[in-house]
C-alpha positions in Angstrom: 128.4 171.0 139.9 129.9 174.1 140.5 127.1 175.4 142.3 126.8 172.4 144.3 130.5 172.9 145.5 129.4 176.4 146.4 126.6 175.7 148.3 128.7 172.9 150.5 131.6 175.5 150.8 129.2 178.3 152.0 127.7 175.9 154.9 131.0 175.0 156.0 131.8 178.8 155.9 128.7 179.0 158.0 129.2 176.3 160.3 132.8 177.7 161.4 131.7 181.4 161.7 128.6 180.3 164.2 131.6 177.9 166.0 133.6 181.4 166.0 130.5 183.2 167.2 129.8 180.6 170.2 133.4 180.9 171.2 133.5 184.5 171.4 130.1 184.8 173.0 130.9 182.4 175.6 134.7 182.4 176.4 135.0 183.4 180.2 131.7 184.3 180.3 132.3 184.0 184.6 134.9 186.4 184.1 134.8 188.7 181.1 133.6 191.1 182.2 135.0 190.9 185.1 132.0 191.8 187.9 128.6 191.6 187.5 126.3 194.9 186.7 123.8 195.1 189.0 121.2 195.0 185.9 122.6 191.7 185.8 122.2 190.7 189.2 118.5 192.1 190.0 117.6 189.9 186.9 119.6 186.8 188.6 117.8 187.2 191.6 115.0 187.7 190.7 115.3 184.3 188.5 116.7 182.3 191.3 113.6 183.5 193.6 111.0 182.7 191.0 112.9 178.8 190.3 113.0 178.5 194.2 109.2 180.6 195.1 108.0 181.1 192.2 107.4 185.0 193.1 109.8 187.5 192.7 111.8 189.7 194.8 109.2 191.3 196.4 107.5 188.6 196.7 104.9 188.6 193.4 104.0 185.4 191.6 105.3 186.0 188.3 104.8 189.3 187.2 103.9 190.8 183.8 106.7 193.2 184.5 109.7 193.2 186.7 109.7 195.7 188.8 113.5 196.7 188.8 114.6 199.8 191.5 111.6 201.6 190.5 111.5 200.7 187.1 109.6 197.8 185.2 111.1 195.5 183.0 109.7 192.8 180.7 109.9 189.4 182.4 110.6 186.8 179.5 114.6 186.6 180.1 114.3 186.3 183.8 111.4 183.6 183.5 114.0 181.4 180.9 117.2 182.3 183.1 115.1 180.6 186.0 115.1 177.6 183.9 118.4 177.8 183.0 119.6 178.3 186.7 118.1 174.6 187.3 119.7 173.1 184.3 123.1 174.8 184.3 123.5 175.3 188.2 123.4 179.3 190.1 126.4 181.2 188.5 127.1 184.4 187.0 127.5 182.0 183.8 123.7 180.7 183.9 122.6 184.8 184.1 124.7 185.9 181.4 124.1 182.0 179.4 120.7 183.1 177.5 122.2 186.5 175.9 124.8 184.4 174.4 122.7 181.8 172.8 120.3 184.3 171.6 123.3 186.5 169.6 124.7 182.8 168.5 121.8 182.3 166.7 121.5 186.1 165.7 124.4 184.6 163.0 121.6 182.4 161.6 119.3 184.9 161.6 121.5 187.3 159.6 122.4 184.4 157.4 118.9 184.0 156.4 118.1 187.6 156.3 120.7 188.2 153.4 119.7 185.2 152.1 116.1 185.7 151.6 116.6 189.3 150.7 119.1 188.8 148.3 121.2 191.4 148.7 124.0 189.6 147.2 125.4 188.3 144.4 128.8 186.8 145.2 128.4 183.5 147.2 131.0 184.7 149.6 129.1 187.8 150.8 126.7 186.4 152.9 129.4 184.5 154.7 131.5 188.0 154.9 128.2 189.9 156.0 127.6 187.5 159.1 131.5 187.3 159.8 131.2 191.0 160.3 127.7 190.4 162.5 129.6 188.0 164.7 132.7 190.0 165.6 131.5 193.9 165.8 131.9 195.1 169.0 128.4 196.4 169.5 126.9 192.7 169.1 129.7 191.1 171.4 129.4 193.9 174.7 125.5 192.8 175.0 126.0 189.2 174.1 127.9 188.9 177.2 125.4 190.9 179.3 123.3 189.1 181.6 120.3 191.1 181.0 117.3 191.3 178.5 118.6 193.6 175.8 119.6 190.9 173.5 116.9 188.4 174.3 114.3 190.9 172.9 116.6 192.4 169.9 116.9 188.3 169.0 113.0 187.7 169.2 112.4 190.9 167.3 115.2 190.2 164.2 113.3 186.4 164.2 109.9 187.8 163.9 110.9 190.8 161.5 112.2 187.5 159.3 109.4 185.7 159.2 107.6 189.1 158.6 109.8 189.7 155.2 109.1 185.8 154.0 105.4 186.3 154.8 105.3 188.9 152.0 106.2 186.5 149.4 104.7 183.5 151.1 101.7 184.5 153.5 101.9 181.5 155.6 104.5 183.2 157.4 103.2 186.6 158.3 101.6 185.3 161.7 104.5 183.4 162.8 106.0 186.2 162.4 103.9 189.0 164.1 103.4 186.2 166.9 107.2 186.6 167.6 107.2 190.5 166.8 104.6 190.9 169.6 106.1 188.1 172.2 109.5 190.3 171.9 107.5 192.6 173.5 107.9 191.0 176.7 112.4 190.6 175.9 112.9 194.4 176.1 111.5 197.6 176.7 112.7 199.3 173.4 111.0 196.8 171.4 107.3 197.4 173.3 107.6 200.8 171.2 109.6 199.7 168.4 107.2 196.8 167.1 104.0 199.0 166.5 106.1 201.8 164.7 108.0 198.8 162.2 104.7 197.0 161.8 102.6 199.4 161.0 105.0 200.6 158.4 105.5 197.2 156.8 101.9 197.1 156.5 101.4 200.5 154.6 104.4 199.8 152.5 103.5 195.8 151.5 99.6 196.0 152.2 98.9 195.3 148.4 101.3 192.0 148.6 99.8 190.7 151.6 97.8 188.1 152.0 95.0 189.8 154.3 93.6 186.7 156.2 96.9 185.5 157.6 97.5 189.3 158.3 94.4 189.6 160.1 95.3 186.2 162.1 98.9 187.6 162.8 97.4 190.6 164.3 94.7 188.3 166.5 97.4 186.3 167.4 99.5 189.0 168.4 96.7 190.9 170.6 96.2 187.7 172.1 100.0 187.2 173.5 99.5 191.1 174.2 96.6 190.4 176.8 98.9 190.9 180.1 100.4 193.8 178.7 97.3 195.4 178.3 96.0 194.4 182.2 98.9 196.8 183.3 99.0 199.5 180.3 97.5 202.5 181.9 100.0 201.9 185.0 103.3 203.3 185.6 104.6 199.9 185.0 104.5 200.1 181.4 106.1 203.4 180.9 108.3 204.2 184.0 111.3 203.8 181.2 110.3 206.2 178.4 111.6 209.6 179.4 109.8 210.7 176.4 110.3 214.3 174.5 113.0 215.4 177.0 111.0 217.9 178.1 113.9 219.8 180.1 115.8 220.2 176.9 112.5 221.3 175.2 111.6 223.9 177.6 115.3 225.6 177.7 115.6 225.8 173.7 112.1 227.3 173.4 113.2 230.4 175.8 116.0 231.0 173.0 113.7 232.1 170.8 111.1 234.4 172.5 109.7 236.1 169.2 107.4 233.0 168.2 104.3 231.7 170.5 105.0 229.3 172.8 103.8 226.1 170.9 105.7 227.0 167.9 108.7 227.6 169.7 108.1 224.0 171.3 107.2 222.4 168.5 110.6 223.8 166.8 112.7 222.9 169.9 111.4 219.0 169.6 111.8 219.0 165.8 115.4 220.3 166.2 116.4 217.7 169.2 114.6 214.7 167.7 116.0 214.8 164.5 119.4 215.9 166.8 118.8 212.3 168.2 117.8 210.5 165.2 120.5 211.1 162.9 123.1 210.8 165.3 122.2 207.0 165.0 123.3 207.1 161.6 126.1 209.4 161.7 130.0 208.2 160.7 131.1 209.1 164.0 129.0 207.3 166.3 129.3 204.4 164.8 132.8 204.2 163.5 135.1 207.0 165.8 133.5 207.5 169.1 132.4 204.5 171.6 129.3 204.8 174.0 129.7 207.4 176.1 128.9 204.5 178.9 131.4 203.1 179.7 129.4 199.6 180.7 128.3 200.3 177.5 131.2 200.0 175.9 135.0 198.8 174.7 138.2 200.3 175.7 139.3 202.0 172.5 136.9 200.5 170.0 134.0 202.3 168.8 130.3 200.7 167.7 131.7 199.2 164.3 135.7 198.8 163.5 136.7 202.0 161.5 137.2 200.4 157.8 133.5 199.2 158.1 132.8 203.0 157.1 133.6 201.8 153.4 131.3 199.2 153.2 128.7 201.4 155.1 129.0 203.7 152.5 129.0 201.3 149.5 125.8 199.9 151.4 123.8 202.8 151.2 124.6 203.7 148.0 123.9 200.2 146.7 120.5 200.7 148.9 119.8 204.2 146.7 120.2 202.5 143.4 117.7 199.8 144.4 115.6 201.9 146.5 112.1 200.7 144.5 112.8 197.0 145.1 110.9 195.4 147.9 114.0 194.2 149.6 115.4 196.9 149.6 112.9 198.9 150.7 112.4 196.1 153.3 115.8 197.2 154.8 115.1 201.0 155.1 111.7 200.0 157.1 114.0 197.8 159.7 116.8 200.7 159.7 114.1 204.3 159.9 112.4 202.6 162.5 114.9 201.0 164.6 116.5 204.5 166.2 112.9 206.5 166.7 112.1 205.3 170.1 115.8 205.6 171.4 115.5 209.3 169.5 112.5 210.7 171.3 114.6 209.6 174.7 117.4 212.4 176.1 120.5 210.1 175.7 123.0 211.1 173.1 123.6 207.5 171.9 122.5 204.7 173.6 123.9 201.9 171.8 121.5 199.5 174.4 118.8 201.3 173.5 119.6 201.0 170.1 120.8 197.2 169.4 117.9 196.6 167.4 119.5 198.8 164.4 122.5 196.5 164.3 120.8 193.9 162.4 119.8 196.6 159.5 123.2 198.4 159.8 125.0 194.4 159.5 122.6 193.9 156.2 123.9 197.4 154.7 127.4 196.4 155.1 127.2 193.5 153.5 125.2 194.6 150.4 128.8 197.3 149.9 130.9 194.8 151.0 129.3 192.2 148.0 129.7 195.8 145.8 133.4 196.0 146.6 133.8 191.9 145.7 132.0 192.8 142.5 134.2 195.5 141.5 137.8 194.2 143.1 139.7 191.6 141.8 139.5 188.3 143.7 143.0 188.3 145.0 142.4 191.6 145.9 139.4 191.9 148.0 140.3 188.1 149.7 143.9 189.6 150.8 142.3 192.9 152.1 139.4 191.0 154.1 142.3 188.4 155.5 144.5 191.6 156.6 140.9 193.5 157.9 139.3 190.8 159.6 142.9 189.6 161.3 143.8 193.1 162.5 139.9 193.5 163.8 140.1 189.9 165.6 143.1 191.0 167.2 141.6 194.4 168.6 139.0 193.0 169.7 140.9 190.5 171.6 143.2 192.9 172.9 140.4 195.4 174.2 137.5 193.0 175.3 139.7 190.2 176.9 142.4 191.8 178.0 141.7 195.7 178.6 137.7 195.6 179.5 138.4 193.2 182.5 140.6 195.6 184.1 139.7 198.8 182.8 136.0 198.9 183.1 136.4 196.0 186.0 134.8 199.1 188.3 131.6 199.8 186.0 130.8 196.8 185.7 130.3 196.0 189.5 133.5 194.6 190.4 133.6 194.3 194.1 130.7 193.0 195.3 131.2 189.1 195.4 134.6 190.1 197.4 132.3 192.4 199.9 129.9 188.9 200.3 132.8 186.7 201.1 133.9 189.8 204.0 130.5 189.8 205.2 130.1 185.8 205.4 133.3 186.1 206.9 132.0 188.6 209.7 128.3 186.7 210.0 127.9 187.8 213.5 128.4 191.8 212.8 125.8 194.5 211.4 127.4 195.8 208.1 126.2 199.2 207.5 126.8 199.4 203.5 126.8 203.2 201.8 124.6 204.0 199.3 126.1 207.4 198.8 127.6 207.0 195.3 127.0 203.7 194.5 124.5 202.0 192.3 122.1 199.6 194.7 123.7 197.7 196.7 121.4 195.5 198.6 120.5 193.2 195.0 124.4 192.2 194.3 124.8 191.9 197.8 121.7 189.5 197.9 122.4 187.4 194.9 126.3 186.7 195.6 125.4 185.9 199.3 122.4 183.9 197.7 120.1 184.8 200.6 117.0 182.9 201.0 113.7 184.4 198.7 111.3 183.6 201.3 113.1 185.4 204.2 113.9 188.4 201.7 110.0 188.5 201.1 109.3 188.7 204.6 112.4 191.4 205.0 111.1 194.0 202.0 108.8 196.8 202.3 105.3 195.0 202.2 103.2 198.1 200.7 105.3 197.4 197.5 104.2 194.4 197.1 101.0 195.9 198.1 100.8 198.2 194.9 103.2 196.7 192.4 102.4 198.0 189.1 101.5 201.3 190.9 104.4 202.3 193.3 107.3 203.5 191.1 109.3 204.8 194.0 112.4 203.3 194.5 114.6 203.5 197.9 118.1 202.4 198.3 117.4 201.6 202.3 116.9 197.8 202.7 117.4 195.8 206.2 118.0 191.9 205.5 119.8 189.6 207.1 122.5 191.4 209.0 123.1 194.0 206.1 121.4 197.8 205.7 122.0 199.7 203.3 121.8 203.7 203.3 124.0 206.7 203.3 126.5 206.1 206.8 124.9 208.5 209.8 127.9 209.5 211.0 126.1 210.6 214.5 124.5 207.7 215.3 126.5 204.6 214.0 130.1 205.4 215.8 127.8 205.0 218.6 127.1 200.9 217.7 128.7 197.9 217.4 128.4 197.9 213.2 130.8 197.2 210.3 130.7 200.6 208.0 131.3 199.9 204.3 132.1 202.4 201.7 134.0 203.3 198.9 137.8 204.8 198.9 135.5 208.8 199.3 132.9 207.4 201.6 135.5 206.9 205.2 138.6 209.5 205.4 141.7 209.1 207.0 140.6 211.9 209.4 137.2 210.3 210.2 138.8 206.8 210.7 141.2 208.6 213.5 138.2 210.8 214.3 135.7 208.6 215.3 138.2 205.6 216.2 137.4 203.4 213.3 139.5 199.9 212.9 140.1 199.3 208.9 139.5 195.0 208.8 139.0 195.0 204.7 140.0 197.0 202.1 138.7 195.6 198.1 140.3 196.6 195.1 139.4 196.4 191.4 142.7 194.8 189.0 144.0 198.2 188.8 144.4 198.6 192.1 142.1 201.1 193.0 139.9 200.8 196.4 136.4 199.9 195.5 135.4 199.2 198.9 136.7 199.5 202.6 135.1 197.9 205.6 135.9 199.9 209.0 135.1 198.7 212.7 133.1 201.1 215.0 134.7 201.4 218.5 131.7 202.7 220.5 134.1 202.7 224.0 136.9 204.6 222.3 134.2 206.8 220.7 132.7 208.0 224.1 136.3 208.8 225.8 137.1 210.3 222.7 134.2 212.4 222.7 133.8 212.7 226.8 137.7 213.8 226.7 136.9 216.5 223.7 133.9 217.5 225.8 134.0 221.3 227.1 132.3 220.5 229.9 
């Protein structure tokens, strides 16, 4: 009976920590953050053009990748956002919609994870553990994103579940290398990721597998991989790797000039990887200091709240003790591989890169956290997790809903659906937009003014569509409707009729009275700093100006 009662109470529990989870990931999802990141719009573009054309931005019928400002991206959350734009109607809500369902059902995920696993004892921890999932501030900065991170980090942790139930029940093992290889297509971390963590599940558990489902798993998942491999040996597949950091490299072998070359190589890239690695795992990233992105990140709120360090701790020690049981050693596999790709890359901590490793950090935590339970007195640990989880609720409020929308209102693209409504506005003037220091313009600009797909088609440099998987180059100068955008030519445009666009550096006092420039907008972000100005060109006044300065 008493079990019974338990069982009921813990899917209660459940049922109003996924509510909680829902709420959080989808509370003002329009306007938290405020803006929209241009990864954010070049995937809602390029949705909306493949609902309305079926191609995308450059005019490609559905592409294995995406080929984003030079860059390729997998496809799979822009193909289901295209759906969802139908359904749900073409918002900054219907981009950002798919991230949030996927990290809802991340809390299911985890549930089952530390249920299958058994990491705990105490009926309560598994509620704890995805209570802790659900409000970290790592999981809720990309479950707001409007981008593919979380979609593949969701397909991945579904997949690496089925994986782990396969082992004891082989029936599952290609349902869940099926989804392991199709998360190959939700993010570009998890195209390396998934052949590191399967091929060590399948050295460590070979002798518990059943082969035959194995072997159809792995046929399976070579058959999803099929486009991959049309476009493999192109730059499309690895324009994002930045692999070995081979800059770094070369600069640490000079500092030591006694050894040969490759040795002093080799001894630079040991030295940086494990650098890289370990940082992933280190106190301070993921408990003192945030992202050093600031899109990346929460005002004053690192990766995990700071008392999380205790059940970290208890985690791994709890994770030592059992080190020879398969769940346990299940864990480790999920956690060693997650940060290697991210670790062979040259940034510090990228916790984008990285989200993957959330899910095996999460399951840590809540194998100390069901330690501490076991050791504490109920009254005890309940009144400390009230107190710890209410403070935590209450920072996270503070800095992702009230200081993130102004704060980091400026990283996050804010500005750029006020500079569409200035340019509708102003329909029959040229706007020159500069591309000096911001990140590219023309994709915000074309989503928010939702210019038509076939006419941007016909407006885009053909010879990219031409050689799509090929042509990595990306250029900031595009000519569409009655915007360009490029770095401002100060000696030709004062010369035409244009509208010059720029940001608080790009137009000076004394070039607005120097070349006879008429300020008609000014933008600014809710702290009230200029994000973009819009100034006038007064060819007549320009000429006299200049005839007047003229020696002649």
């Amino acid at each position: 009976m008493r079990l019974t009662n338990n069982i009921f109470l813990q899917l209660c529990l459940l049922i109003i920590v996924l509510f909680l989870s829902i709420f959080l990931n989808t509370y003002k999802l329009e306007s938290v953050p405020s803006g929209f990141y241009v990864d954010e719009a070049v995937t809602g573009y390029n949705a909306y053009s493949l609902l309305q054309t079926g191609k995308d931005e450059y005019g490609v019928a559905w592409p294995i990748a995406l080929r984003y400002f030079g860059s390729y991206s997998p496809p799979l959350y822009a193909f289901i956002t295209s759906a969802i734009i139908e359904i749900n109607g073409y918002s900054i809500n219907s981009i950002r919609l798919l991230s949030s369902i996927s990290a809802s059902l991340m809390v299911l995920v985890a549930f089952f994870f530390l249920k299958s696993l058994k990491l705990t004892g105490n009926w309560v921890s598994p509620i704890l553990g995805v209570l802790l999932f659900a409000v970290c501030p790592w999981n809720i900065i990309f479950a707001r994103a409007g981008y593919e991170i979380y979609l593949g980090f969701f397909i991945f942790s579904l997949g690496a579940l089925f994986l782990w139930m396969g082992i004891n029940k082989g029936i599952f093992i290609p349902i869940g290398i099926s989804l392991l290889s199709l998360s190959m297509y939700g993010a570009h971390t998890e195209r390396f990721l998934v052949p590191i963590f399967l091929t060590s599940i399948f050295i460590l558990f070979r002798k518990k597998m059943c082969m035959p489902y194995f072997i159809l798993g792995i046929l399976l998942a070579l058959l999803i991989q099929i486009p991959n491999m049309t476009i493999a040996t192109t730059p499309a597949f690895a324009t994002k790797n930045d692999l070995f950091y081979s800059s770094v490299l070369t600069t640490q072998s000079v500092k030591i000039p006694l050894l040969p070359n490759p040795v002093s190589l080799l001894l630079s890239f040991t030295r940086e990887f494990s650098s890289q690695y370990l940082t992933y795992f280190s106190p301070r990233s993921l408990f003192s200091l945030p992202d050093p992105d600031p899109q990346r990140s929460i005002p004053d709120l690192s990766v995990f709240y700071p008392w999380m360090v205790i059940p970290y701790f208890a985690g791994l020690f709890t994770i030592w003790q059992k080190r020879r049981s398969d769940n346990f050693k299940f864990i480790a596999v999920l956690s060693l591989t997650a940060p290697l790709p991210m670790a062979l890359t040259g940034d510090p901590f990228s916790t984008q890169r990285a989200l993957p490793l959330l899910l095996p950090l999460v399951l840590i935590m809540s194998a100390g956290a069901d330690l501490i339970i076991q050791k504490l007195p109920c009254k005890i640990w309940i009144t400390a997790s009230f107190i710890l989880l209410t403070v935590s609720g209450v920072m996270l409020w503070r800095s992702y809903f009230v200081l993130l929308p102004n704060e980091r209102a400026k990283a996050w693209g804010y500005g750029f659906e006020q500079l569409a409504e200035e340019i509708k506005k102003h329909s029959n003037e040229k706007f020159i937009i500069d591309q000096s220091r911001t990140k590219p313009a023309y994709i915000e600009l074309a989503f928010f003014l939702k210019y038509p797909p076939e006419k941007f088609h016909q407006e885009v440099d053909r010879s990219i569509r031409e050689n799509y998987y090929t042509n990595a180059r990306f250029d900031s100068y595009y000519n569409f409707g009655n915007i360009e955008t490029r770095n401002i030519k100060w000696e030709e445009d004062v010369y035409n009729n244009l509208v010059l666009v720029g940001d608080s550096l790009a137009i000076s006092k004394n070039q607005e009275k120097e070349h006879s420039l008429t300020q008609i907008f000014e933008i600014k972000d809710p702290l009230g700093q200029v994000v973009f100005q819009g100034f006038r060109t007064n060819p007549i006044e320009k000429c006299k100006a200049s005839s007047f300065q003229s020696p002649l």
